[in-house]
C-alpha positions as CSV (number, residue, x, y, z in Angstrom):
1,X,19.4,10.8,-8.8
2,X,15.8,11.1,-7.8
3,X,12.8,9.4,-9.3
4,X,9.2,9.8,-9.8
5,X,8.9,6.4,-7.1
6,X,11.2,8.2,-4.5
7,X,8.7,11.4,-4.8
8,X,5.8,9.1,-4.6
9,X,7.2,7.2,-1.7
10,X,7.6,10.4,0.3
11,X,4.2,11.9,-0.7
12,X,2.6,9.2,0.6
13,X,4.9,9.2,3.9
14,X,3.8,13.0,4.1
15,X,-0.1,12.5,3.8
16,X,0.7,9.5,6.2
17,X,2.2,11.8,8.7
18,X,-0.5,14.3,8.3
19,X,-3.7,11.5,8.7
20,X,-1.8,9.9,11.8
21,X,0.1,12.6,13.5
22,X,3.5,12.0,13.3
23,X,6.3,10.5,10.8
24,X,7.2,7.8,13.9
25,X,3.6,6.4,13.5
26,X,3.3,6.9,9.6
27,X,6.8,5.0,9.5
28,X,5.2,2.8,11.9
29,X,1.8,2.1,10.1
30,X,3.6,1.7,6.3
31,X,5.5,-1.4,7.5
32,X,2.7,-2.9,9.9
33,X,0.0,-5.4,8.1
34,X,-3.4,-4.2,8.0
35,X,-6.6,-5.4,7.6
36,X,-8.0,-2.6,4.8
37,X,-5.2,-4.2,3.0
38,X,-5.9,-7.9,2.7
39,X,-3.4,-7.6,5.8
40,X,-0.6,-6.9,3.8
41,X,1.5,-3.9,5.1
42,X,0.8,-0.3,3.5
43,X,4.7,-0.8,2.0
44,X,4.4,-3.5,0.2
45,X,2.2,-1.5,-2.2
46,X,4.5,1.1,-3.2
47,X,6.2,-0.7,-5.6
48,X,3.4,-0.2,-8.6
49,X,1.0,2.9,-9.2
50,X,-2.0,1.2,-8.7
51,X,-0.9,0.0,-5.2
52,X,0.2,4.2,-4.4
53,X,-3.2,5.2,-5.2
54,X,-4.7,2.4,-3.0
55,X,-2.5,3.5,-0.2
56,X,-3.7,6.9,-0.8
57,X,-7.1,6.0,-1.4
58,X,-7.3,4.0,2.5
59,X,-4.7,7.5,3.9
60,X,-8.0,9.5,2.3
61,X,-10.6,7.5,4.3
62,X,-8.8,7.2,7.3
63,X,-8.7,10.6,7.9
64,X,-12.1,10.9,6.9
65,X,-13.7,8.0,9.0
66,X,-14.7,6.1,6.1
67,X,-14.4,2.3,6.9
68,X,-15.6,-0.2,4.6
């Protein structure tokens, strides 16, 4: 059975795909630490809401160039 954190997990992989160019690197990017992150890895966020949106929140700024 599918969940609502299986469909979240594979939104984000999607908009990850889409900002980076290709599943390899969004797989890639998910599991490395990063600095936007408190050098954490992307993954380790996707266990609570609040960590999807951050995920989603630092996919949206990538993509738009916004560093801060």
């Amino acid at each position: 059975m599918i969940d609502a954190q299986d469909i979240s997990i594979e939104c984000i992989r999607a908009q990850a795909a889409a900002v980076l160019g290709s599943p390899q690197t969004a797989e890639e990017w998910l599991a490395e630490p990063t600095l936007a992150l408190g050098c954490r890895s992307p993954a380790t966020f996707l266990e609570t809401a609040e960590g999807f949106q951050t995920v989603s929140d630092l996919l949206v700024r990538m993509e738009f160039g916004v560093y801060i």
